[in-house]
MIDREN-295382 format. One record per residue: residue number from 1; residue in one letter; y negated, z, x negated of N, C-alpha, C in turn. Coordinates in Angstrom, 3 decimals. Atoms other than C-alpha are relative to their C-alpha. Layout:
BEGIN
num:NUM	residuo:a	nyy:Y	nzz:Z	nxx:X	cayy:Y	cazz:Z	caxx:X	cyy:Y	czz:Z	cxx:X
...
REM end
This chain:
BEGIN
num:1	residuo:x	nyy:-0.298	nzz:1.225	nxx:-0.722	cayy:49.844	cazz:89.257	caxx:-258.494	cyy:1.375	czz:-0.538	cxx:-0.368
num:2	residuo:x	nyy:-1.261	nzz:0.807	nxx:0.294	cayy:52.822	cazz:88.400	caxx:-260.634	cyy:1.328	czz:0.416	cxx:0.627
num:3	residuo:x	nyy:-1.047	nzz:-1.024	nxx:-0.850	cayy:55.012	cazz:91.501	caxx:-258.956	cyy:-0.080	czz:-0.644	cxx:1.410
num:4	residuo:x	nyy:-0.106	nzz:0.561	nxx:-1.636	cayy:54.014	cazz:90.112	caxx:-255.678	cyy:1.016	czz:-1.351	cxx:0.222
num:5	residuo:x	nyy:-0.661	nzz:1.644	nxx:0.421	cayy:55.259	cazz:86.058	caxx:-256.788	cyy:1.741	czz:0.558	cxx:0.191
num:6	residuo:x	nyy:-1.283	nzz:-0.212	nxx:0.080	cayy:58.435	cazz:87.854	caxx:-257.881	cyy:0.602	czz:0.551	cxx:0.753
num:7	residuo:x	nyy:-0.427	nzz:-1.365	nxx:-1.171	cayy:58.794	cazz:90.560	caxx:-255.092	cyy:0.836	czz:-1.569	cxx:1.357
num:8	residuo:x	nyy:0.513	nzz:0.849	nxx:-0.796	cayy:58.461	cazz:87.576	caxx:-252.852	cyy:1.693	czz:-1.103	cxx:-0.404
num:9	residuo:x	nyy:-1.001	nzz:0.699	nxx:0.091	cayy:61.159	cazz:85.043	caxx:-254.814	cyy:1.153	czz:0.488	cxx:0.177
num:10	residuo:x	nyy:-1.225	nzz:-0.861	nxx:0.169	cayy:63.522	cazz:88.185	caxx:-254.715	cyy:0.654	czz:0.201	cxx:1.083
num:11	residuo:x	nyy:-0.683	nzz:0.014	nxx:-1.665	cayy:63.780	cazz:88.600	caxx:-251.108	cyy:0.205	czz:-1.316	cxx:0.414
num:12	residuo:x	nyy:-0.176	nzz:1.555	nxx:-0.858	cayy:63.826	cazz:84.894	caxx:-250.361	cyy:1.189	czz:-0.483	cxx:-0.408
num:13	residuo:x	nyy:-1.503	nzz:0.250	nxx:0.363	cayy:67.197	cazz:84.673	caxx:-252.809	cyy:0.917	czz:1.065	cxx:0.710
num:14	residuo:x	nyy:-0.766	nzz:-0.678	nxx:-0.409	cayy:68.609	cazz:87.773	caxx:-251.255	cyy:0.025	czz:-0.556	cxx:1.706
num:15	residuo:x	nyy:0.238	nzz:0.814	nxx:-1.499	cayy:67.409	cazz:86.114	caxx:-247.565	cyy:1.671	czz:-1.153	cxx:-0.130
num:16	residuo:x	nyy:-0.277	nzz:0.945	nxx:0.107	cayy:69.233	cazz:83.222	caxx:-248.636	cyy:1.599	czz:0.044	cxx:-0.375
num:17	residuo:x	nyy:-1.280	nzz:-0.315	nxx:0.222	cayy:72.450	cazz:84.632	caxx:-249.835	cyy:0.699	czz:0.603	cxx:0.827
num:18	residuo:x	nyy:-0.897	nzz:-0.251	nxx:-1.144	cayy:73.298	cazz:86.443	caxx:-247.002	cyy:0.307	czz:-1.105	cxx:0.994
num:19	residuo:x	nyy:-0.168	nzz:0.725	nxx:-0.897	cayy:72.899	cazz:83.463	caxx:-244.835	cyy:0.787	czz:-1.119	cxx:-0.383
num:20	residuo:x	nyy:-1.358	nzz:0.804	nxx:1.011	cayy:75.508	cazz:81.604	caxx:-247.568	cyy:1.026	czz:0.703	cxx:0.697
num:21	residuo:x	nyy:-1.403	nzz:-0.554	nxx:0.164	cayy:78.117	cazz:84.274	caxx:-247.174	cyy:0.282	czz:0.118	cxx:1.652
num:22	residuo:x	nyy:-0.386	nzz:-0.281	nxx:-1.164	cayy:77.341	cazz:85.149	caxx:-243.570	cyy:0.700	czz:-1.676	cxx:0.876
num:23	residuo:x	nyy:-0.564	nzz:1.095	nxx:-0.492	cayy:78.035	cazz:81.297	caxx:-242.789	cyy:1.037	czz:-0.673	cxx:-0.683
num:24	residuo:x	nyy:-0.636	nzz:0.341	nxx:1.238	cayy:80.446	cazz:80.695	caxx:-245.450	cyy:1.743	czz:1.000	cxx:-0.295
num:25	residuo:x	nyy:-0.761	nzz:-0.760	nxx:0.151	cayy:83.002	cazz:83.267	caxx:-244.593	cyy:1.724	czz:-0.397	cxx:0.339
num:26	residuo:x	nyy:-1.675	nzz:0.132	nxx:-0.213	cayy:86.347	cazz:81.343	caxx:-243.491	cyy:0.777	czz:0.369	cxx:1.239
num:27	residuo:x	nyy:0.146	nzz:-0.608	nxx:-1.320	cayy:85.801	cazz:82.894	caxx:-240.137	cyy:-0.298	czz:-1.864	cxx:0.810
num:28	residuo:x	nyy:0.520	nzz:1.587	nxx:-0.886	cayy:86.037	cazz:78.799	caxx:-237.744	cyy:-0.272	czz:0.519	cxx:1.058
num:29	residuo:x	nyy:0.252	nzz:-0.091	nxx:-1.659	cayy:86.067	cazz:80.342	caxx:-234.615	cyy:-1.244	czz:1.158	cxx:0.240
num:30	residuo:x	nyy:0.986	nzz:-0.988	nxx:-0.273	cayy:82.649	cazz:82.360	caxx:-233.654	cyy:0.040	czz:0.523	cxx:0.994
num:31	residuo:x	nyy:-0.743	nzz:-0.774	nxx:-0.825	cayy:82.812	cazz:84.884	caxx:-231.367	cyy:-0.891	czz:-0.615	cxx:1.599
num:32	residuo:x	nyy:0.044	nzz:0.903	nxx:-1.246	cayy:80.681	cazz:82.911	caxx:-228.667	cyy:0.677	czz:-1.220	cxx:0.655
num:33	residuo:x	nyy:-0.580	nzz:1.468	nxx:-0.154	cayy:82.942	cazz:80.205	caxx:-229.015	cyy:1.667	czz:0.817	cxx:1.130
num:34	residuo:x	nyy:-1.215	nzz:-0.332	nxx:-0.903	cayy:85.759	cazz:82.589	caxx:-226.983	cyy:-0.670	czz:0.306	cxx:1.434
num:35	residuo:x	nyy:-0.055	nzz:-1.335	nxx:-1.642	cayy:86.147	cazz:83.864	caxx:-223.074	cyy:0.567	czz:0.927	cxx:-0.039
num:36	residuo:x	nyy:-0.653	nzz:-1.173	nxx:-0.023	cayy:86.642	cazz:87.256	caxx:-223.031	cyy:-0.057	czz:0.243	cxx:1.267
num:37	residuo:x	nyy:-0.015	nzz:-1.124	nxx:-1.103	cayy:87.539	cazz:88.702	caxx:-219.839	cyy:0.398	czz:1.502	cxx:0.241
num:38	residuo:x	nyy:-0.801	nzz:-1.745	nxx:0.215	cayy:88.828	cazz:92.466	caxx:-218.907	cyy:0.090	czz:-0.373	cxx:1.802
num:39	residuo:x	nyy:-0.517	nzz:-0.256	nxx:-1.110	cayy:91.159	cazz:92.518	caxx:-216.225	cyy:0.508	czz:1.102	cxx:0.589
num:40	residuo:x	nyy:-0.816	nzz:-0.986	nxx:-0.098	cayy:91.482	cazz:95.331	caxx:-214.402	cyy:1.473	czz:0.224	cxx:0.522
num:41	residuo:x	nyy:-1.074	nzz:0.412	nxx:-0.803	cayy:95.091	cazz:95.808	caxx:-213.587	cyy:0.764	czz:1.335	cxx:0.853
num:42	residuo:x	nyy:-0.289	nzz:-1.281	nxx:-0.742	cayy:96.243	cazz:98.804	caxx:-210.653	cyy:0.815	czz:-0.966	cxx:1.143
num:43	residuo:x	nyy:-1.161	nzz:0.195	nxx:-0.820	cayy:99.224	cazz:98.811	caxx:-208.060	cyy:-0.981	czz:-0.568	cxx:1.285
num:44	residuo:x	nyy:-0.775	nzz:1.168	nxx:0.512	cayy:99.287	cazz:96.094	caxx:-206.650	cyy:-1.128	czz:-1.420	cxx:0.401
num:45	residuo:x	nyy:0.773	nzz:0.639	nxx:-0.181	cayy:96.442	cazz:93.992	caxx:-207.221	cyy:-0.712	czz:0.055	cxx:-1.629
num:46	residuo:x	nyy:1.116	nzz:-0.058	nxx:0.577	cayy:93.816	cazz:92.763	caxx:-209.981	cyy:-1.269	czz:-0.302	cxx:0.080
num:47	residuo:x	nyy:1.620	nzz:0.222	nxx:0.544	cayy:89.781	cazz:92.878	caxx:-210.551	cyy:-0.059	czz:-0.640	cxx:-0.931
num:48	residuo:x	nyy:0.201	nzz:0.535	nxx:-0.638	cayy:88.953	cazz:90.442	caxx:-211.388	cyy:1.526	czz:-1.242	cxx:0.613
num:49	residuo:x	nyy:-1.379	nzz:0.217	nxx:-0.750	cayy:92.001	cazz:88.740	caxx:-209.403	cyy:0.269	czz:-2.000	cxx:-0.084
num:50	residuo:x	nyy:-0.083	nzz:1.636	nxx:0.320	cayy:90.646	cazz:84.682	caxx:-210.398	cyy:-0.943	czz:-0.093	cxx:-1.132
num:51	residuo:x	nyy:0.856	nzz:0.115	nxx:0.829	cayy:89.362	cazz:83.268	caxx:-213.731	cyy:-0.062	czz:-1.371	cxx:-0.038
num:52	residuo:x	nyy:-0.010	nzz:1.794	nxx:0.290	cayy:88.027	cazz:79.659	caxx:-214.497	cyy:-0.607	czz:0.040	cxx:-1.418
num:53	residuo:x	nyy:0.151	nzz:0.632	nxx:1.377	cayy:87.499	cazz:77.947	caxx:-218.107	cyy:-0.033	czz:-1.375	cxx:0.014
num:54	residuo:x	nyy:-0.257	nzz:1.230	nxx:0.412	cayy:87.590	cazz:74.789	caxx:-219.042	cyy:0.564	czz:-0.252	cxx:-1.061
num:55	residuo:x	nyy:-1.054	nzz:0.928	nxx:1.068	cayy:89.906	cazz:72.789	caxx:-221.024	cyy:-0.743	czz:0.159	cxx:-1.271
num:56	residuo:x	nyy:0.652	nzz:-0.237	nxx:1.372	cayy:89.633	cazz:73.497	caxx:-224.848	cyy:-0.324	czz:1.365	cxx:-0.270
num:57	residuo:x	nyy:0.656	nzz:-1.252	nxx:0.995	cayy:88.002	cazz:76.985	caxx:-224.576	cyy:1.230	czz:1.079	cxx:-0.312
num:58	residuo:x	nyy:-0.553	nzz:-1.177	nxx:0.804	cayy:89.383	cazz:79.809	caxx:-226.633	cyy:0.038	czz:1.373	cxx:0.664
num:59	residuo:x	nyy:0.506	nzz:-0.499	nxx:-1.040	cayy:90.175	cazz:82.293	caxx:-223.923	cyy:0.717	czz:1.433	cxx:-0.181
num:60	residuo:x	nyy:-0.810	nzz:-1.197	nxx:0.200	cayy:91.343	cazz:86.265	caxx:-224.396	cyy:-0.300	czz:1.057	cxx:1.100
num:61	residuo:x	nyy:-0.096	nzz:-1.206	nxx:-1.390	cayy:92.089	cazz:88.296	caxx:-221.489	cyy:0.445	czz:1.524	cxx:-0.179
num:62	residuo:x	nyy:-0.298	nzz:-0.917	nxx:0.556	cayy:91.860	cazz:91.805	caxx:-222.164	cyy:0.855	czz:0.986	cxx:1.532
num:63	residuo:x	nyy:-0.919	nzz:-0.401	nxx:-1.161	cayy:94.551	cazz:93.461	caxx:-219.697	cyy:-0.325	czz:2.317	cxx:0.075
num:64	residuo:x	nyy:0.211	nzz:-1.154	nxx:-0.176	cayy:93.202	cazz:97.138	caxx:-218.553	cyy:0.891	czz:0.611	cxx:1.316
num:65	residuo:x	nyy:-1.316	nzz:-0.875	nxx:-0.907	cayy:96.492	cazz:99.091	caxx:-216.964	cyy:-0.399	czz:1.153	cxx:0.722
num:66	residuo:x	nyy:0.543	nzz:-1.060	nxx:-0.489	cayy:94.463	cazz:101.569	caxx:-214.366	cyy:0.839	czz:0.919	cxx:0.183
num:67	residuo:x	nyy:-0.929	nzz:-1.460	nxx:-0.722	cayy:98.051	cazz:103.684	caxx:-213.090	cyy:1.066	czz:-0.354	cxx:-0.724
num:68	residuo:x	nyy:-1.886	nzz:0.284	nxx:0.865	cayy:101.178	cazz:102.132	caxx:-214.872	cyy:-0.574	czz:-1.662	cxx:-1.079
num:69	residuo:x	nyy:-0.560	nzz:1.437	nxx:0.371	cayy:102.148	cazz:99.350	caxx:-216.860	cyy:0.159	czz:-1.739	cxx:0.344
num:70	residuo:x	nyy:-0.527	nzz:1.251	nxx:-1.375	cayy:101.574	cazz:96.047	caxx:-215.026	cyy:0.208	czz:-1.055	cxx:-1.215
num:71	residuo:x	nyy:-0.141	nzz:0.839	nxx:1.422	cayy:100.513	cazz:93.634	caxx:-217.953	cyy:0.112	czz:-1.409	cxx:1.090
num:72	residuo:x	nyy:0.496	nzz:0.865	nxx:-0.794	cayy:99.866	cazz:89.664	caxx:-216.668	cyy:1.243	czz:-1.211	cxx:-0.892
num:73	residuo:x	nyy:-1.163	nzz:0.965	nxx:0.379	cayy:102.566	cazz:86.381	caxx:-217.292	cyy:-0.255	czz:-0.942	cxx:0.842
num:74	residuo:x	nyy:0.770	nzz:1.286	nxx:-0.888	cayy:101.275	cazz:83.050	caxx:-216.572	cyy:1.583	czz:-1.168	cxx:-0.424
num:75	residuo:x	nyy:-1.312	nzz:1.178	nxx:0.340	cayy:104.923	cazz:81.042	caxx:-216.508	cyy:-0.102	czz:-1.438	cxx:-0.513
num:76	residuo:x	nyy:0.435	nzz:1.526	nxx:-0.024	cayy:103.319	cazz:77.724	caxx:-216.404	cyy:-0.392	czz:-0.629	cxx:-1.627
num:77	residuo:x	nyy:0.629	nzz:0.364	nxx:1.088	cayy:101.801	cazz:78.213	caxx:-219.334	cyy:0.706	czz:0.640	cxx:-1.734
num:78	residuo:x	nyy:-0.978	nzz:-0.865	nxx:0.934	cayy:104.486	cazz:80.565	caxx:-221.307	cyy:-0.794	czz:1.167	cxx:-0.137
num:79	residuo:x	nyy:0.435	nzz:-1.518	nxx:0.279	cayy:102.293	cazz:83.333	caxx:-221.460	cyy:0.183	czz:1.551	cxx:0.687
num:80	residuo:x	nyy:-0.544	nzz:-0.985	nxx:-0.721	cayy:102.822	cazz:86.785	caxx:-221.090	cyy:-0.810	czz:1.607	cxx:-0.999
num:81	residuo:x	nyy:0.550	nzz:-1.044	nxx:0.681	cayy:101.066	cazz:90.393	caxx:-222.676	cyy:0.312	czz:1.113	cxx:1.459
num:82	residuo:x	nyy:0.447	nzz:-1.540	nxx:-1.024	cayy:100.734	cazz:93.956	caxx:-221.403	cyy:-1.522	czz:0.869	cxx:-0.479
num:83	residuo:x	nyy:0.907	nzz:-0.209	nxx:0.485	cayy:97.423	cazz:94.472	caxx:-223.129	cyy:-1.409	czz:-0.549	cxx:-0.184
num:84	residuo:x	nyy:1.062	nzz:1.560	nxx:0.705	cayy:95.889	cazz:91.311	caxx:-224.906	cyy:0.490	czz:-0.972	cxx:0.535
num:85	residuo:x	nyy:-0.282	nzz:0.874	nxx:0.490	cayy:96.496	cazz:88.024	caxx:-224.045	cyy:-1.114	czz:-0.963	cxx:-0.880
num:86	residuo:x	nyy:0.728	nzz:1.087	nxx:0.850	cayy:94.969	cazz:85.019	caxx:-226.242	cyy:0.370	czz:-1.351	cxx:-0.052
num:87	residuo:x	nyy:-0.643	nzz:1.323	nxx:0.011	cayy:95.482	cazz:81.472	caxx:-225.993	cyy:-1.243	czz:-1.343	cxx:0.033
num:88	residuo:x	nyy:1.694	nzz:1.615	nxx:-0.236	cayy:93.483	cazz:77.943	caxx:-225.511	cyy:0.388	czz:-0.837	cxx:1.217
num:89	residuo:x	nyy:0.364	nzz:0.773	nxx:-1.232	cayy:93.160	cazz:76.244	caxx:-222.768	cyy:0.276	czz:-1.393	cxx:0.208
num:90	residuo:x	nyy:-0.353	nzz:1.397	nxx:0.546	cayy:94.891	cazz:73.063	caxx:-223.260	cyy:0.474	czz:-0.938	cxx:1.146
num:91	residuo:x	nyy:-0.541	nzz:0.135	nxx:-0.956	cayy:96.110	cazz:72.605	caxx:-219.724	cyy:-0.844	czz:-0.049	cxx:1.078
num:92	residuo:x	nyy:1.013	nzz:0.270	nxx:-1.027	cayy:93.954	cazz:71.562	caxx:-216.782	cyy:0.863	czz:0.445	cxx:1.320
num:93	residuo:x	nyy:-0.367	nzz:-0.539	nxx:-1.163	cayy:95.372	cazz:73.118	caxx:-213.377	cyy:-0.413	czz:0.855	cxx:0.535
num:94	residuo:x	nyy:0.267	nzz:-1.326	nxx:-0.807	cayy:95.665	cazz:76.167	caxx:-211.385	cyy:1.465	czz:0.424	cxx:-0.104
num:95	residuo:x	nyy:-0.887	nzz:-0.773	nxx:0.572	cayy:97.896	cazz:78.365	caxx:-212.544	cyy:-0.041	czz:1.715	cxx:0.784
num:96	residuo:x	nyy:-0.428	nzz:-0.876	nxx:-0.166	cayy:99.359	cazz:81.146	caxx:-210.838	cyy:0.715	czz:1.217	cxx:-0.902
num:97	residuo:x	nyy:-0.903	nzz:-0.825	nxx:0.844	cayy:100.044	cazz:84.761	caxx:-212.692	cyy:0.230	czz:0.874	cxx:0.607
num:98	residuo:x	nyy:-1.017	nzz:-1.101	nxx:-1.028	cayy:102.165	cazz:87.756	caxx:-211.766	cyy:-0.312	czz:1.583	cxx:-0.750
num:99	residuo:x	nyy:-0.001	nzz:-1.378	nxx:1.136	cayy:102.627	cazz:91.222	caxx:-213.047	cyy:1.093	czz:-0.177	cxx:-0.922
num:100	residuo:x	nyy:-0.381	nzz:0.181	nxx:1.014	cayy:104.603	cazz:91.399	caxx:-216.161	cyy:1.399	czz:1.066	cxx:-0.103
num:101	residuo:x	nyy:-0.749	nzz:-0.930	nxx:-0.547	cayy:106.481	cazz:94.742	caxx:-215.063	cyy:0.114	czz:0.634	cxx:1.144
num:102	residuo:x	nyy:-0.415	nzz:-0.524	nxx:-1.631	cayy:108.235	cazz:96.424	caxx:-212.232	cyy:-1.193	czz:0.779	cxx:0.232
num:103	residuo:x	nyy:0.925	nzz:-0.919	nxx:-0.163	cayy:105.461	cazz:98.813	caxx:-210.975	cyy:0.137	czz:0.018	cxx:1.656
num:104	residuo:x	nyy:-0.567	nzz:-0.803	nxx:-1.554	cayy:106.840	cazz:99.330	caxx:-207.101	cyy:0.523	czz:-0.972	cxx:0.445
num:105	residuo:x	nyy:-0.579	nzz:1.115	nxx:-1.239	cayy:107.425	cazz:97.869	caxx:-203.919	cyy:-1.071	czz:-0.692	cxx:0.262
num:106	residuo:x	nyy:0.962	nzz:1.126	nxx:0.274	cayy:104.228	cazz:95.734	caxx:-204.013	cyy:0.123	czz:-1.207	cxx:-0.995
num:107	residuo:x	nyy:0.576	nzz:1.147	nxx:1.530	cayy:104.816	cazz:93.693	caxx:-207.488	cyy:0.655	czz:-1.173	cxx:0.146
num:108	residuo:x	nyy:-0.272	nzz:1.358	nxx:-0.523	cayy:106.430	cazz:90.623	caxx:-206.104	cyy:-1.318	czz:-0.649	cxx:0.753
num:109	residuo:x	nyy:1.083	nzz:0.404	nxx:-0.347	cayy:103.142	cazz:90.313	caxx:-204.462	cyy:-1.432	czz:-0.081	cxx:-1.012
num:110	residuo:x	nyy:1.267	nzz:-0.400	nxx:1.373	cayy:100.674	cazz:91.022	caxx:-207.525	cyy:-0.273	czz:-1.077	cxx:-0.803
num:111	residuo:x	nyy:0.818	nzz:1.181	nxx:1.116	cayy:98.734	cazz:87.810	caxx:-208.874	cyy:-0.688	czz:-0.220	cxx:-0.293
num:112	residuo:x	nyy:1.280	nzz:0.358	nxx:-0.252	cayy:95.936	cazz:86.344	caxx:-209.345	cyy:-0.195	czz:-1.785	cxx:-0.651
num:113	residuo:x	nyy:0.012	nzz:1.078	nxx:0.044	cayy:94.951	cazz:82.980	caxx:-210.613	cyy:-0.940	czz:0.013	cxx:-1.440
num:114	residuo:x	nyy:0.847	nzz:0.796	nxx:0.865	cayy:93.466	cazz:80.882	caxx:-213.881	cyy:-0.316	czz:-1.211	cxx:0.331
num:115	residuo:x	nyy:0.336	nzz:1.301	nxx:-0.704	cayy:91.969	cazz:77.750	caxx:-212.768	cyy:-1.193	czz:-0.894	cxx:-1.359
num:116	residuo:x	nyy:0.905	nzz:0.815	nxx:0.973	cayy:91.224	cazz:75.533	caxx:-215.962	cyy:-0.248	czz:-1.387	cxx:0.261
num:117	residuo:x	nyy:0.857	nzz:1.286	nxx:-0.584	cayy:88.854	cazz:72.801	caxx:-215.042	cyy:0.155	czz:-1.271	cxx:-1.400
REM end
């Protein structure tokens, strides 16, 4: 009975310590606390081609280049990647973005939209 008592207090400190370190790690931002999107990006258009958020959230647009190089540049907001972007949402509008590089005779036409509420 006494192995059991102790078996018993042993897992309830090891219970208890992971849920110290796992909440305790120095890590503020949790990973539900971001918007991830994946944009696909091909000549001369993107999937998805409009995103909405709201003001405040923590928002990372993962930029997927289907034939070349396009990559996404939101002026309004200074941003710009060919890969990742990452930023916060601090700005309430509608925001127009472009492609980032030449990629033909379409890419003056190539946008799509963020629309933070």
């Amino acid at each position: 009975m006494k192995k059991v008592i102790i078996g018993v207090f042993i897992l309830a400190i090891v219970i208890t310590s992971i849920f110290v370190v796992k909440n305790f790690t120095g890590n503020s931002v949790k990973n539900e606390d971001v918007k991830t999107f994946n944009v696909k990006a091909f000549r001369f258009g993107y999937s998805p081609d409009l995103i909405e958020v709201n003001k405040g959230d923590k928002v990372v647009i993962e930029i997927e280049n289907t034939d070349t190089l396009h990559g996404i540049r939101i002026p309004d907001l200074g941003i710009k990647g060919n890969e990742v972007i990452e930023f916060t949402a601090d700005k309430t509008g509608e925001f127009t973005w472009y492609c980032t590089n030449m990629c033909g005779e379409g890419h003056m036409q190539m946008q799509g939209k963020l629309i933070v509420k």
